[in-house]
DSSP file (Angstrom, degrees, kcal/mol; ACC not computed):
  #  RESIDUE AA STRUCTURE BP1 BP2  ACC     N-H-->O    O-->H-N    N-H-->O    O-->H-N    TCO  KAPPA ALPHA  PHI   PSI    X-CA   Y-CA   Z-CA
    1    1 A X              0   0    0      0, 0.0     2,-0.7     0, 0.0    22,-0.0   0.000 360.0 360.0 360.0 135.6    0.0    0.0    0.0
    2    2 A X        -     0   0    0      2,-0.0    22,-1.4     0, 0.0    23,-0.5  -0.877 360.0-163.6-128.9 109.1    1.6    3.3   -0.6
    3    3 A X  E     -A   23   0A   0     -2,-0.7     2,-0.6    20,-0.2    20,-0.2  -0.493  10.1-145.1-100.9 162.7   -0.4    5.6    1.4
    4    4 A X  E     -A   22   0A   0     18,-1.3    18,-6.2    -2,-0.2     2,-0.6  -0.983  21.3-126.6-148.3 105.8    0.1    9.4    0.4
    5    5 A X  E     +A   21   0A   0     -2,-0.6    16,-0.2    16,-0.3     3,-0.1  -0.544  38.6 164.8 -15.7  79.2   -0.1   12.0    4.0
    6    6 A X  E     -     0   0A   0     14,-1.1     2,-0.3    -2,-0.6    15,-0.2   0.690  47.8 -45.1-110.4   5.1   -2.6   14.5    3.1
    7    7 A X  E     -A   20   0A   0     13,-1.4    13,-2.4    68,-0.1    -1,-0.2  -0.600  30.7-135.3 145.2 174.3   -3.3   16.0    6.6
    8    8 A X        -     0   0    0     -2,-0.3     2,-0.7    11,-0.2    11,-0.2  -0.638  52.4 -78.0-128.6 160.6   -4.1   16.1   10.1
    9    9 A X    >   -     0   0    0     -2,-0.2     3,-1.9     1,-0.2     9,-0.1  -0.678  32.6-136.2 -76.5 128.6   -6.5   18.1   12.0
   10   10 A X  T 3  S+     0   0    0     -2,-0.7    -1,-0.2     1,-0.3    59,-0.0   0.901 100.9  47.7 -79.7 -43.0   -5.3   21.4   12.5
   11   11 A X  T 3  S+     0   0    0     -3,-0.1     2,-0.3     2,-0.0    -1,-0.3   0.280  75.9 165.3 -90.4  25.5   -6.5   21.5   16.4
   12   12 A X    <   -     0   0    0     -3,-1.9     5,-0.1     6,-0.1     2,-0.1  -0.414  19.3-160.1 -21.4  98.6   -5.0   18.3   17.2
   13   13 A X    >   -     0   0    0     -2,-0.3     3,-0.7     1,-0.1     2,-0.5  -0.073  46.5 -66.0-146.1 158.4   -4.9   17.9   21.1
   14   14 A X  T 3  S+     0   0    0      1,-0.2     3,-0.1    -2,-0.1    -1,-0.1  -0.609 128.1   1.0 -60.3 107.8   -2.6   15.5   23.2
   15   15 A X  T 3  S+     0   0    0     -2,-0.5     2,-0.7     1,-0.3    -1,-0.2   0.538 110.1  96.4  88.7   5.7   -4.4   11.7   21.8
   16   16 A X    <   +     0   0    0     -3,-0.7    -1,-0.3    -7,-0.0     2,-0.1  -0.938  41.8 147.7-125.6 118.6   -7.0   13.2   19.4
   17   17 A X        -     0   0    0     -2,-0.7     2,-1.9    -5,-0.1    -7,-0.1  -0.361  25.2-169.0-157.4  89.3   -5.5   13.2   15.6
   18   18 A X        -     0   0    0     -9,-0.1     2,-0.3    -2,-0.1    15,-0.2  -0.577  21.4-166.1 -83.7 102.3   -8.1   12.7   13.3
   19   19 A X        -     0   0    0     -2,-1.9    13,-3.3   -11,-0.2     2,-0.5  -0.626  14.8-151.2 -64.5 107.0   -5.8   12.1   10.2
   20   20 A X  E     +AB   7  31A   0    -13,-2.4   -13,-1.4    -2,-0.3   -14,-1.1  -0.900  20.8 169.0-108.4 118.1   -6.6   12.0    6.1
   21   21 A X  E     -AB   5  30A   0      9,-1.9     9,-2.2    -2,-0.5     2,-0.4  -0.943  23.9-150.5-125.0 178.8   -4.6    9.8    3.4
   22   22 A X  E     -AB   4  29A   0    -18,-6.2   -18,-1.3    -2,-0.3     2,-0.9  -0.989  11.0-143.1-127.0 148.6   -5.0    9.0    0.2
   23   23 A X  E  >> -AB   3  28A   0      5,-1.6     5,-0.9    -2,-0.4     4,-0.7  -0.940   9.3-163.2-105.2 109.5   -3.6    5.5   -1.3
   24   24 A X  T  45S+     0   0    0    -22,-1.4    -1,-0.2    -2,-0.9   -21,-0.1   0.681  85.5  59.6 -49.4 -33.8   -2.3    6.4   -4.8
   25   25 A X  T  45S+     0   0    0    -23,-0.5    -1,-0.2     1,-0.2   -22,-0.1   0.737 120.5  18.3-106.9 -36.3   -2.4    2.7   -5.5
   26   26 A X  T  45S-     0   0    0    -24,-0.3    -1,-0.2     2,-0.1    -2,-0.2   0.314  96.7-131.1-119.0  14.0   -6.1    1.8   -5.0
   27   27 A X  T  <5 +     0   0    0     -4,-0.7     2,-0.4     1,-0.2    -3,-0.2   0.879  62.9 137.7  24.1  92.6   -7.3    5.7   -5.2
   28   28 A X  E   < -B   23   0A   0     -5,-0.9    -5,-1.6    -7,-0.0     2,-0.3  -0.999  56.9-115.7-161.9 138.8   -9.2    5.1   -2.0
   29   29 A X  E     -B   22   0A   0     -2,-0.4     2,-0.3    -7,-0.2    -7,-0.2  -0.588  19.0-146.7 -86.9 174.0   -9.3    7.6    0.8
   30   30 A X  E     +B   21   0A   0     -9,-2.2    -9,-1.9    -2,-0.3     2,-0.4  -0.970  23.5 177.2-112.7 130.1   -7.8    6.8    4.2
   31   31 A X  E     -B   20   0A   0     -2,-0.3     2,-0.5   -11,-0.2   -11,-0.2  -0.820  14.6-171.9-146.4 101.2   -9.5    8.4    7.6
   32   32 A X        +     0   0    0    -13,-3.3     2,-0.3    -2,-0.4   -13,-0.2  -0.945  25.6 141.8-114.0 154.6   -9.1    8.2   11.1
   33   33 A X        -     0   0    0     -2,-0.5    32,-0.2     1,-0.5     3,-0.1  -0.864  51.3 -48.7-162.2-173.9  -11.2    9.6   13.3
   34   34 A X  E     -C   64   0B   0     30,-2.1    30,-1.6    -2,-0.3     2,-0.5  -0.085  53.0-121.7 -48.9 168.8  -13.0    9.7   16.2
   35   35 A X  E     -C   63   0B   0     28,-0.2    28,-0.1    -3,-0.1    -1,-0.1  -0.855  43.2-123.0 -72.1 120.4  -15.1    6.3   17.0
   36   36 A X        -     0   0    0     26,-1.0     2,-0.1    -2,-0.5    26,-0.0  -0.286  23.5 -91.8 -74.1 166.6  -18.9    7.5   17.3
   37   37 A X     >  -     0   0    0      1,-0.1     4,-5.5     4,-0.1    -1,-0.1  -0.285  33.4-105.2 -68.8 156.1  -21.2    7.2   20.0
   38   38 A X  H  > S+     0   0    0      1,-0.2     4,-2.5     2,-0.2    -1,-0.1   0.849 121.4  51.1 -33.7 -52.2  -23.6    4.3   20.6
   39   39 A X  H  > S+     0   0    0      1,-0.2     4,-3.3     2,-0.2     5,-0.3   0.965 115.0  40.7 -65.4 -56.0  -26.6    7.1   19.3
   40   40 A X  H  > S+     0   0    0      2,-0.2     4,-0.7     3,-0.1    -1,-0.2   0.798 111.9  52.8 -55.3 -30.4  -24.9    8.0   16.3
   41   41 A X  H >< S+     0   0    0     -4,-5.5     3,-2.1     1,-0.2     4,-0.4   0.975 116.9  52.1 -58.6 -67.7  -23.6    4.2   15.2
   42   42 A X  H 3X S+     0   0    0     -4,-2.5     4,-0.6     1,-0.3     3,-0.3   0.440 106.2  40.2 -55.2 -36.7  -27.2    3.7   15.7
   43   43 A X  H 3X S+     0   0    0     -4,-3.3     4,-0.8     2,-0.2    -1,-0.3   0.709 115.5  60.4 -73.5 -20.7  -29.0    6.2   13.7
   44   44 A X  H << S+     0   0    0     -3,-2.1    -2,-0.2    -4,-0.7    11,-0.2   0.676 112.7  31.9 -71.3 -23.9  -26.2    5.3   11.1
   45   45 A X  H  4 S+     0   0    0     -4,-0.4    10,-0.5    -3,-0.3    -1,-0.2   0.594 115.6  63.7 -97.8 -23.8  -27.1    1.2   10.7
   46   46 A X  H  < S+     0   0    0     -4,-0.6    -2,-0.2    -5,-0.2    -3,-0.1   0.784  81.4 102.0-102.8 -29.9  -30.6    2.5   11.3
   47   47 A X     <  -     0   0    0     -4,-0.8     8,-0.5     1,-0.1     2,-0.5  -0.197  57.7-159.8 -63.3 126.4  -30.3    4.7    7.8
   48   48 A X        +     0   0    0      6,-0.1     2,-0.2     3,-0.0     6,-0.1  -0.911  17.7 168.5-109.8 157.3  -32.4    2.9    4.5
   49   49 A X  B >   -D   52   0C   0      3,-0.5     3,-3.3    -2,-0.5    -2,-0.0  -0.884  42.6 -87.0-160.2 140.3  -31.7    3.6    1.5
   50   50 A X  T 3  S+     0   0    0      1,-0.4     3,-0.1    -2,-0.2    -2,-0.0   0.000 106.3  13.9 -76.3 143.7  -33.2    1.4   -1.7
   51   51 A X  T 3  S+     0   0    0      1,-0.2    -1,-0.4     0, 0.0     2,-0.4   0.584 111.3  81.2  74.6  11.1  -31.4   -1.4   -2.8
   52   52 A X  B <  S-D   49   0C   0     -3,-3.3    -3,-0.5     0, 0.0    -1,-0.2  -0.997  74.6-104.1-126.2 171.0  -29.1   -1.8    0.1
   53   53 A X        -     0   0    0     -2,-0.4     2,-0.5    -3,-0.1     4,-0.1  -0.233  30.9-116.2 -61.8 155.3  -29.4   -3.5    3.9
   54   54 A X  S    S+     0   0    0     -6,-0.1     2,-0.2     2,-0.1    -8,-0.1  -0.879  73.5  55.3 -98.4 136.6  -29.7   -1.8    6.5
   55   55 A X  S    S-     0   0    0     -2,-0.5     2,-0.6    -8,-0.5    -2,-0.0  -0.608  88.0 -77.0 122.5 158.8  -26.7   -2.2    9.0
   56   56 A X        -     0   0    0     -2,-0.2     4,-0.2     4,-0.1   -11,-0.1  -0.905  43.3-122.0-110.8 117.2  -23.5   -1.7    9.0
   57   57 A X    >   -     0   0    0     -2,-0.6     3,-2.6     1,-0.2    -2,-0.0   0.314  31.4-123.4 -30.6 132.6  -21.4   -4.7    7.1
   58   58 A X  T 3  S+     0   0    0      1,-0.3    -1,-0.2     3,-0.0     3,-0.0   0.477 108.1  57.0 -68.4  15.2  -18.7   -6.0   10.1
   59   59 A X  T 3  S+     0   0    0      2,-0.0     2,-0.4     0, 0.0    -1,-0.3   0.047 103.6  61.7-125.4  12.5  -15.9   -5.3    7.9
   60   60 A X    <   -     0   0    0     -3,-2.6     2,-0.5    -4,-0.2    -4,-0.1  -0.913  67.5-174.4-135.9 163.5  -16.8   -2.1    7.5
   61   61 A X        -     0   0    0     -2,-0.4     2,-0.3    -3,-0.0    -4,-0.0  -0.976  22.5-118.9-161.0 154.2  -17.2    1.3   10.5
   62   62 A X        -     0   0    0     -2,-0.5   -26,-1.0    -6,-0.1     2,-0.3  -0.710  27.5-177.9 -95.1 126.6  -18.2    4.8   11.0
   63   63 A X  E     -C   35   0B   0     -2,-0.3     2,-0.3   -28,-0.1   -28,-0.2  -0.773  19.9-135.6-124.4-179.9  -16.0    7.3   12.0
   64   64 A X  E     +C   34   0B   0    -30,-1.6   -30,-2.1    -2,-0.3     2,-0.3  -0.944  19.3 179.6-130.6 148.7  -16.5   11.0   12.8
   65   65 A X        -     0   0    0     -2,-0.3     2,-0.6   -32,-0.2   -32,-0.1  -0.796  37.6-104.9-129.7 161.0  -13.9   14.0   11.4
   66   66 A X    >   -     0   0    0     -2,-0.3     3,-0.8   -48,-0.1   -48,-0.0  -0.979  20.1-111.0-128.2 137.6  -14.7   17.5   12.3
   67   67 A X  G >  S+     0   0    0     -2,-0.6     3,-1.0     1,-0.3    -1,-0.1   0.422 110.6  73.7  -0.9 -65.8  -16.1   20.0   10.2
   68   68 A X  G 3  S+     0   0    0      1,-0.3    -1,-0.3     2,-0.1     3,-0.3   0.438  89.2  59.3 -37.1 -18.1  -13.0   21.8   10.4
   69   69 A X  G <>  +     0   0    0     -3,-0.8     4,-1.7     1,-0.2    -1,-0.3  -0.325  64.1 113.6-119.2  40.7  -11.2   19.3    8.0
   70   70 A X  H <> S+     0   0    0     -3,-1.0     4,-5.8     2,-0.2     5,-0.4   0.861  76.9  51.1 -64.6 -60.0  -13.5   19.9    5.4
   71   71 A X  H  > S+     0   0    0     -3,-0.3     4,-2.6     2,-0.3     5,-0.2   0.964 111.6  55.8 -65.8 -49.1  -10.4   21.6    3.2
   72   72 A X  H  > S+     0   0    0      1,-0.3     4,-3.3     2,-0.2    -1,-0.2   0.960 108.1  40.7 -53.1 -50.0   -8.3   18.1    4.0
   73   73 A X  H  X S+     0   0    0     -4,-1.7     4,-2.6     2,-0.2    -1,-0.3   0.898 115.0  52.4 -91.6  -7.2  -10.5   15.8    2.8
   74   74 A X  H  X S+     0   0    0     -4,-5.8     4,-2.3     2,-0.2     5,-0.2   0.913 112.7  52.6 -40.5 -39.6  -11.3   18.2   -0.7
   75   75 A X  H  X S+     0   0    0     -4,-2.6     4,-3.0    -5,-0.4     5,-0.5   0.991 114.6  36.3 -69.0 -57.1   -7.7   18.1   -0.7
   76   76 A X  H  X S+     0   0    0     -4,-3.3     4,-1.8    -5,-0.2    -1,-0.2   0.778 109.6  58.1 -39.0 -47.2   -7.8   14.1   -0.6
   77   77 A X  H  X S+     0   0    0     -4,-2.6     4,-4.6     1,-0.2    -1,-0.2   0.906 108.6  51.9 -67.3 -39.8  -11.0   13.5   -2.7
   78   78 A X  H  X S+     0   0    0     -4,-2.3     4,-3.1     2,-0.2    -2,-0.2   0.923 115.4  40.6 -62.6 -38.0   -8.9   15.4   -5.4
   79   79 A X  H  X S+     0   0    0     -4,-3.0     4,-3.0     1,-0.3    -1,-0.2   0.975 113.8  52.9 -51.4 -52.6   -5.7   13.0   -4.8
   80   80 A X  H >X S+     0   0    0     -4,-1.8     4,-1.1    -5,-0.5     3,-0.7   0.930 112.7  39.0 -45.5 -52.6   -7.7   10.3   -4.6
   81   81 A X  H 3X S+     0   0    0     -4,-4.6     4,-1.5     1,-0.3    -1,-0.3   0.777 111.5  58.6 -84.7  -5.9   -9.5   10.9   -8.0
   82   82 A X  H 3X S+     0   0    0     -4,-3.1     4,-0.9     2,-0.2     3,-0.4   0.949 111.5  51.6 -63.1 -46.8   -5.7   12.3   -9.8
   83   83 A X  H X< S+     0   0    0     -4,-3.0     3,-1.9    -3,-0.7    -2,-0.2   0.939 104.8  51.4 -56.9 -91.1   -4.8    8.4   -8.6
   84   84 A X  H 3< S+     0   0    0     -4,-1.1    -1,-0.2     1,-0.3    -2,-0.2   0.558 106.2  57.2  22.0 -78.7   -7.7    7.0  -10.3
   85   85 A X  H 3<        0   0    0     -4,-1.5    -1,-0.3    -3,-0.4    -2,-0.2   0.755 360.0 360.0 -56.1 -39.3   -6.8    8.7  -13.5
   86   86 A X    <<        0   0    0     -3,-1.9    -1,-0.2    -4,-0.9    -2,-0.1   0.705 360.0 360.0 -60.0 360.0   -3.4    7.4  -14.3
């Protein structure tokens, strides 16, 4: 995997680093963030929409970024989709 640093949260605190990359190789973003709360996983599995289940797959999880890193992941989605293209 060749993962591609596109940015950190600018108010990044001692143990909080919610983090954006991009892999150049699979054009796929990369995210950490917070883990949500119980209420939010829940309204999040809870969401239909036609033609898929409802739930969230166990290989897959919801994280939360804040607002503030809006300009990181534009920055990302553009990597991501220059990856894509090649």
């Amino acid at each position: 995997m060749s993962l591609r640093f596109i940015g950190i949260d600018p108010n990044t605190g001692q143990g909080e680093s919610p983090t954006v990359w991009v892999d150049e190789n699979r054009g796929e973003l990369v995210i950490q963030g917070w883990k949500p709360d119980e209420a939010t996983e829940a309204e999040c599995a809870a969401f239909e929409m036609p033609g898929h289940a409802v739930g969230i797959p166990e290989h897959e999880q919801v994280v939360r970024v804040p607002a503030r890193m809006v300009s990181i992941l534009r920055e990302a989605c553009d990597a991501a989709e220059r990856a894509q293209l090649r």
